[in-house]
Structures are given as structure tokens and as C-alpha cells.
N, C-alpha and C positions, 0 to 999 in steps of 0.2 A: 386324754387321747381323743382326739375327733374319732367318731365313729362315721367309718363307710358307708354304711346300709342305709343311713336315713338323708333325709330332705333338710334342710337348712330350717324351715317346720318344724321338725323332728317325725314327721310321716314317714316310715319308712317308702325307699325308694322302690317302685315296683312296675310290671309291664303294662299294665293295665292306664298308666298314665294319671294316677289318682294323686292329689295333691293334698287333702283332706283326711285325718287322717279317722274320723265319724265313716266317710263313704266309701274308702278302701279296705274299714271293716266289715260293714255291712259286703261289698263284692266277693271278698276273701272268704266271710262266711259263705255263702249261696253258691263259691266254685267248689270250697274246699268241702261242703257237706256231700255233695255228689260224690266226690274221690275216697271219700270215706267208706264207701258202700261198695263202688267198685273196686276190688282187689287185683283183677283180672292179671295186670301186667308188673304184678311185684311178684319178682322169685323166694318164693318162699323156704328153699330149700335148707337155710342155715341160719340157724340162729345165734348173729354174732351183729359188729359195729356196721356192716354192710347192708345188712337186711333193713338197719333205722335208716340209712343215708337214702336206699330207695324207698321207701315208706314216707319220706318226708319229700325227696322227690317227684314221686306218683302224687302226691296231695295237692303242692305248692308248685310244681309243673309253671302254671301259666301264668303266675303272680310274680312270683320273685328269681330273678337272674339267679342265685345264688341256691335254689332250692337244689336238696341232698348234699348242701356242700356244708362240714360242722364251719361255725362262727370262728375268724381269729381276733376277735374282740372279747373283753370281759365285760359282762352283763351285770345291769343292777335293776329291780324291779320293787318299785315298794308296792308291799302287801297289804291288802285291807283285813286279813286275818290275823297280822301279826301285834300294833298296827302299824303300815306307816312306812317298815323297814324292808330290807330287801333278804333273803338268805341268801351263802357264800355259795355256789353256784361253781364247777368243775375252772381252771384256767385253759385259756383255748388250747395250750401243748400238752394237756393231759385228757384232754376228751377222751380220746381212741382208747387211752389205756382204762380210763376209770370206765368207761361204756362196756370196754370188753372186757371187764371184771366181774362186773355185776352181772352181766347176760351171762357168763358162765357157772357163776353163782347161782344162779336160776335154771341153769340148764341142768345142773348137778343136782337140782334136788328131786325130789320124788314124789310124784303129784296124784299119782295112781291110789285111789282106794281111800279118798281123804272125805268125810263130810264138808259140808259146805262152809261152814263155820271155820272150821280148818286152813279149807284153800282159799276162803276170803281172805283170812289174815296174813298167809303169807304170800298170796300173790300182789296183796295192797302193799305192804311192806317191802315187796320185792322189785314192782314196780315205782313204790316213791324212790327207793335207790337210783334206778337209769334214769327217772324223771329228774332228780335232781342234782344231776353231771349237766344236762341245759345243754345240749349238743350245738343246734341252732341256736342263730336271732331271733326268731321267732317262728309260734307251731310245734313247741314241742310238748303241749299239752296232747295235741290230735294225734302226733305223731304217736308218742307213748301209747294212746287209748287204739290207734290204730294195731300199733305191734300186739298189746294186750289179746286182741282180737285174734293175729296170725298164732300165737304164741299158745292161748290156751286151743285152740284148733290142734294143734301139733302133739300135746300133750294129753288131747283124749277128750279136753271138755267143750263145753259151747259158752259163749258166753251171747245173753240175749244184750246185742247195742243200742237197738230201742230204748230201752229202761236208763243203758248209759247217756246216748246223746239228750234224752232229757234234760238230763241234769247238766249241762257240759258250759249253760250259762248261768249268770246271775241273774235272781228273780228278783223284782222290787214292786209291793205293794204303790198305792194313787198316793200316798205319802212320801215315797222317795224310799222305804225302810226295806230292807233287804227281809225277803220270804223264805228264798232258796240260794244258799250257796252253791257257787259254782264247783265242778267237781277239780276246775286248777286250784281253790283255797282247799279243797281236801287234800290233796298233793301237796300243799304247802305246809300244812296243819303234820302231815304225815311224813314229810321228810326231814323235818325237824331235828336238829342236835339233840343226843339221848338228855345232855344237860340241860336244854331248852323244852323238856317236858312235852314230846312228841305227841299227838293224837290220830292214829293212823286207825281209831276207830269208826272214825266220819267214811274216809276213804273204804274201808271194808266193809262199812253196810253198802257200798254203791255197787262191791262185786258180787258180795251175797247175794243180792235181788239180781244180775247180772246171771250169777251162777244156777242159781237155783230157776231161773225162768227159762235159761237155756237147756236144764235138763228135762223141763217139761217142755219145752220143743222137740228134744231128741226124743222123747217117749213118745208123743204124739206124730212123732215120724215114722219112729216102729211102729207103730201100731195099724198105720196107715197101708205102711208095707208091707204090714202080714195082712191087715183086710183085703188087699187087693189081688195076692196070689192066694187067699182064701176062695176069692171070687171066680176065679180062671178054673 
């Protein structure tokens, strides 16, 4: 099946006019890092297949025609984690349904009064789920790590993004040799067939630090807030 989305290159096709597909990363990154931070104009009110569609839309806005719109293609991706191969990845006529399975699956469970350790693993675990339905053609790493962000807000916790977008590239020593995996081969390592020997422990220590730097945000919030009507 010819795929729509890309360039006869294989760069995907995008507004920005980029034909390369090294300098439309490089772009993609530096608009889409901005969008990540601003929340402002995604409704955050439900958490279902809609809240991703603008989430991916708010990000991917100005790059790609198609952004918030899910892929009608089937995607293949080989992984440097695996190696080489691609995982089975949602069919485009079942997006909606397996996205809104899994978001309610999450929505259902009970997040309140967990140690960190706790809500590491199942919110990694819970998120390699929607991450790996692959809604979009591409950006559904950000996309997820963006939701991640509205999702534990809604739920009571913070999650500190800093510590996230750290990690969200791969790191390679003056040798070529990989230092730091990126947090999409954590997702991949994590979403893994229970047969195929999952490791969705990579992916939990990124929430942990994630979790736990957020709650010493929140405490150093409070604290702030009572020294200042201390002050008054």
C-alpha cells in the first residue's frame, strides 16, 4: 500500500516545506518542544480518544496537515531495542476502540494513596497500553508523554517533565555507542507481548523520578504558600 503521509524520499510530507528528512526533524523538534509546555488551549475536561486527538493536534499544529487526525495506514517501525523488528501496532479501524479501552482502563483504576513505586508501575504499564494502539503516523511518543502530563494532573499527582524530556532522545557517546536510551525504546521494551518477555521496568524508573520530583515540587509549593500568608 503506498502510504499518503510521506514524500516519494520517504520524509514525511509536512507545511513547513521540508524535503529532508535529518531537517524536518531537527524543525519538528524545536516547534513541537514549545507545544509541549504550553497546555493552554487543549480541553482538558475528558479523559477519552478526543483529549489524544487534540493533544496531538495542539503539538503538530504547524507541521503536519493531518495532525489530531488518527493514521488510515498500517505502520511498521524497526526498533533498535528489539533488534531491527517492528511491534504489531493497533489497525487503523480499530484505533478509537482500542484507545478507548485502554483510557477507561485507566480511568477506572485508583490512583489515590499509592507510593511511588506503585504508581510508577502501573501508570508505565498503563501508558505502554495507549502508546502502543500508535494512533498517528507519527508523534505518538510526545503525544502520550504529553497526555501522561494532563492525566496525572487530573488524578492528584504532578509529574516533574523536565526529568521526562531529558530522556525523550537518544544519547550516543564520540564513538557512535548509545549512553542513554531514548524513553520511545522504553515504550517499546514496555509494551512488549507478555510472550515476548516485556520490560516495562526501564519505562517506570522514568515515572518514578518523574513522580517523586513532582511531589517535591508540590511540597515546596505548599510550603511557599503557607510562608507567604505567614508573612501577611
Amino acid at each position: 500500500m503506498k502510504d499518503p503521509y510521506v514524500l516519494s524520499n520517504g520524509t514525511l510530507k509536512n507545511k513547513l516545506g521540508k524535503e529532508n528528512e535529518a531537517e524536518l526533524d531537527e524543525a519538528e523538534k524545536n516547534i513541537a518542544f514549545a507545544r509541549l509546555i504550553d497546555l493552554d488551549d487543549v480541553n482538558k475536561a475528558q479523559c477519552n480518544s478526543d483529549l489524544i486527538k487534540q493533544i496531538h493536534f495542539h503539538i503538530f499544529q504547524d507541521i503536519y496537515d493531518w495532525a489530531g487526525k488518527f493514521r488510515t495506514v498500517p505502520i511498521y517501525k524497526q526498533e533498535v531495542v528489539l533488534p531491527g523488528i517492528s511491534l504489531e501496532y493497533a489497525k487503523s479501524e480499530e484505533i478509537e476502540e482500542k484507545l478507548n479501552k485502554e483510557l477507561m482502563q485507566m480511568n477506572e483504576y485508583d490512583w489515590k494513596n499509592k507510593k511511588s513505586d506503585e504508581l510508577a508501575e502501573q501508570f508505565a504499564k498503563s501508558l505502554a497500553k495507549v502508546w502502543r494502539v500508535h494512533p498517528f503516523r507519527d508523534g505518538n511518543t510526545r503525544t502520550v508523554l504529553t497526555f501522561a502530563n494532563i492525566f496525572a494532573n487530573m488524578k492528584g499527582f504532578n509529574l516533574n517533565m523536565e526529568s521526562i524530556l531529558d530522556s525523550l532522545s537518544r544519547k550516543y557517546d564520540e564513538s557512535g555507542e548509545i549512553t542513554q536510551y531514548s524513553v520511545r525504546d522504553k515504550f517499546v521494551l514496555a509494551a512488549l507481548d507478555d510472550k515476548d518477555y516485556p520490560e516495562p521496568e526501564h519505562l517506570q524508573a522514568v515515572f518514578k523520578t518523574a513522580i517523586e520530583k513532582g511531589v517535591k515540587e508540590q511540597i515546596s509549593s505548599l510550603k511557599n504558600i503557607v510562608s507567604e500568608n505567614d508573612g501577611r
